[in-house]
N, C-alpha and C positions, 0 to 999 in steps of 0.2 A: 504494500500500500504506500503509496506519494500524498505529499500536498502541494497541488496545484491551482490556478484560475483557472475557470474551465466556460470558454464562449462557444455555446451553438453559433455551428456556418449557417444552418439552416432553420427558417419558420416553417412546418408544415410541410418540411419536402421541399421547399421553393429555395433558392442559393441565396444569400444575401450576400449585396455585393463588396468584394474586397475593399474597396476605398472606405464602406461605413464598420470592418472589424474592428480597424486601429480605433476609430470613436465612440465603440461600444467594450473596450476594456474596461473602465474604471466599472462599468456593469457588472462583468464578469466575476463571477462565485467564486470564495473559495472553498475547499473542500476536498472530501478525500479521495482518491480514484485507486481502484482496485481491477485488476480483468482478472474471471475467474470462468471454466467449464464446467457448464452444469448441463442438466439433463431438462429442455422446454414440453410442459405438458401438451401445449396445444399447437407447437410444431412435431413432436413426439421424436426429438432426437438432440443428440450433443450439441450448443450452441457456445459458443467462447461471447460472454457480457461482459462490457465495462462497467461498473458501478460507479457514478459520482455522489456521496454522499455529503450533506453540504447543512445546514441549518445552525443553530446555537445547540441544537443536545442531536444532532445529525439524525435529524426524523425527516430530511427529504433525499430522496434518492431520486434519480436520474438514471438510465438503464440502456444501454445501446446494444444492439442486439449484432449477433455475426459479426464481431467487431477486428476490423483490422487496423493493424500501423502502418500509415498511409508516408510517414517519415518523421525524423524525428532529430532535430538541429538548433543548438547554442538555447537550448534551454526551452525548444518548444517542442510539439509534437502534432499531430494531425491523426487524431484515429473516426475511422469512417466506419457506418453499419446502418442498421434502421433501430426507428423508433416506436415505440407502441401508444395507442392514443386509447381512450373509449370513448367513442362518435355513438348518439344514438343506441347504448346498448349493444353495439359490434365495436369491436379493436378494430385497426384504419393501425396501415404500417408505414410510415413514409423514408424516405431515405436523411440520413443525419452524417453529417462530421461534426466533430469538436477540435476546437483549436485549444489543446491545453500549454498553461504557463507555468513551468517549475520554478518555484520563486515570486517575487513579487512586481517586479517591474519587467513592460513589456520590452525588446531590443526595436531601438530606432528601427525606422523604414528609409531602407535607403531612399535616397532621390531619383527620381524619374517615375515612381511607383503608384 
């Protein structure tokens, strides 16, 4: 387990775009990220989940599902998977990355970016 910020790329499956990341840090949670393989009932097989657990007595989790490391450089990382929602009494799975921050401050943006 780490302690990282941890910002969704994505609302609802939809990208949001690079230029508003850098200005939704100070948003960004912190909290603790764990990936672990466990067994999904209602996909009925082996899934590798990231955990983000995050609150004052860590009663919110965050849960990425099929999760990969998409890379991982000078103290960030990019891991991608889907998300699970409850719409109307049905789960709705949309696609998710998180851009996580080990540490506390994010590394400049180069220029031209």
């Amino acid at each position: 387990m780490m302690i990282v910020k941890m910002l969704k790329m994505r609302l609802a499956g939809v990208e949001v775009p690079k230029r508003r990341l850098h200005d939704r840090y100070n948003s960004a949670r912190p909290g603790r990220l764990e990936v672990v393989e466990t067994t999904d009932q209602g996909l009925h097989r082996l899934v590798k989940l990231a955990r983000f657990t995050y609150g004052e007595h860590g009663n919110y989790v965050d849960t990425l599902f099929d999760v990969n490391l998409l890379w991982y450089r000078d103290g960030r990382m990019v891991l991608s998977g889907f998300e699970r929602s409850k719409v109307d009494m049905q789960f709705c799975d949309y696609a998710q990355s998180w851009l996580c921050f080990v540490g506390t401050e994010p590394p400049p943006i180069p220029e031209g970016r």
